[in-house]
C-alpha positions in Angstrom: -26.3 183.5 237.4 -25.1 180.3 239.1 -22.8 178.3 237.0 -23.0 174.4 237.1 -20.8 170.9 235.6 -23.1 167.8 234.6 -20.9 165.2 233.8 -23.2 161.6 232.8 -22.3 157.9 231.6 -24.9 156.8 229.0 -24.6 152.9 228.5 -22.4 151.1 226.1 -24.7 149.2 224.9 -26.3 151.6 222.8 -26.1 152.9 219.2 -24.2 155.7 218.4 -27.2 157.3 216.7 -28.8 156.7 220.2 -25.8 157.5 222.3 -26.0 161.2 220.5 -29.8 160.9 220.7 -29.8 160.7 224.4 -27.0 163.4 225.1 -29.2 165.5 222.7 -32.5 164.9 224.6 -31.2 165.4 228.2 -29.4 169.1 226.3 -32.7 169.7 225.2 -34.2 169.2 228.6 -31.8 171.7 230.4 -32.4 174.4 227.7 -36.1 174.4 228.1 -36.0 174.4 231.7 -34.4 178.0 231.6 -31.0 176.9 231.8 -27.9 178.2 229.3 -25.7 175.0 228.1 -22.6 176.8 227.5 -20.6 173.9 226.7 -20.8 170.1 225.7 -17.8 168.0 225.7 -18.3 164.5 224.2 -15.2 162.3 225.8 -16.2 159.1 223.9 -15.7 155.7 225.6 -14.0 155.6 228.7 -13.6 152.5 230.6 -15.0 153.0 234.1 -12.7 152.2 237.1 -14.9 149.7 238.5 -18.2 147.8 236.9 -21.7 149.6 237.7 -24.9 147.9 238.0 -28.0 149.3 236.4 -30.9 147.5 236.6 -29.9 144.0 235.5 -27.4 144.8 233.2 -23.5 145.7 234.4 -21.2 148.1 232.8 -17.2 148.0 232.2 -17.5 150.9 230.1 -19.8 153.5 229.0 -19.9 156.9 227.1 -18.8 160.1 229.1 -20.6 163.7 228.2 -19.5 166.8 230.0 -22.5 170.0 230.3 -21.0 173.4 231.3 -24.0 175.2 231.9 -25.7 178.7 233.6 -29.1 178.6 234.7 -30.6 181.7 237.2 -32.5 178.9 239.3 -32.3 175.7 239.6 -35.0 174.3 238.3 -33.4 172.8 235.0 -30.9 171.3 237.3 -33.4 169.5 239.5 -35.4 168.2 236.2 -32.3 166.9 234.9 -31.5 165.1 237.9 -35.1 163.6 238.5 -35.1 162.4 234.4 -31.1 160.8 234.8 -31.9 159.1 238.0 -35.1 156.9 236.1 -33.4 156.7 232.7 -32.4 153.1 231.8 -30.1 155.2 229.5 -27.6 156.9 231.7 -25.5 154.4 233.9 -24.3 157.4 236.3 -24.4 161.7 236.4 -22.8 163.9 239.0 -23.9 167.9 239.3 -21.3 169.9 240.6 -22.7 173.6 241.3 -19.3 175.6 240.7 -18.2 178.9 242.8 -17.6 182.1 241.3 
């Protein structure tokens, strides 16, 4: 079982209803993709150490979410990655795979 770290900015300029909503919907994605989300860490507002452009609109801040997760393949990882790279909602996401 290969273990993985998703860590993803979703944009300030959201709700909070939405914030959690989008968090939510990118969990869900993982899960039915075969993957195991063994942990979700919500670290609120963070202010980002430099400004990040996302289409037209730039960012100072934005709302950090930390995945722990165990998938057998990686499919779920690579759907993940494909839906947070064209979402207007996320601002960044990194995937670290992590070693045994």
């Amino acid at each position: 079982m290969n273990k993985y770290e998703i860590m993803f900015i979703v944009r300030p300029t959201l709700s909070e209803e939405d914030i959690n909503k989008t968090a939510d919907n990118f969990k869900a994605t993982l899960e039915s993709n075969g993957a195991t989300v063994t942990s979700c860490d919500a670290w609120g507002q963070k202010t980002l150490a430099y400004e990040m452009k996302k289409g037209s609109e730039v960012f100072k801040s934005g709302y950090y979410f930390v995945y722990q997760i165990e998938a057998n393949d990686d499919k779920a990882i690579k759907e993940f990655d494909r839906l947070a790279g064209i979402s207007s909602d996320i601002v960044r996401h990194l995937i670290l795979k992590k070693e045994d």
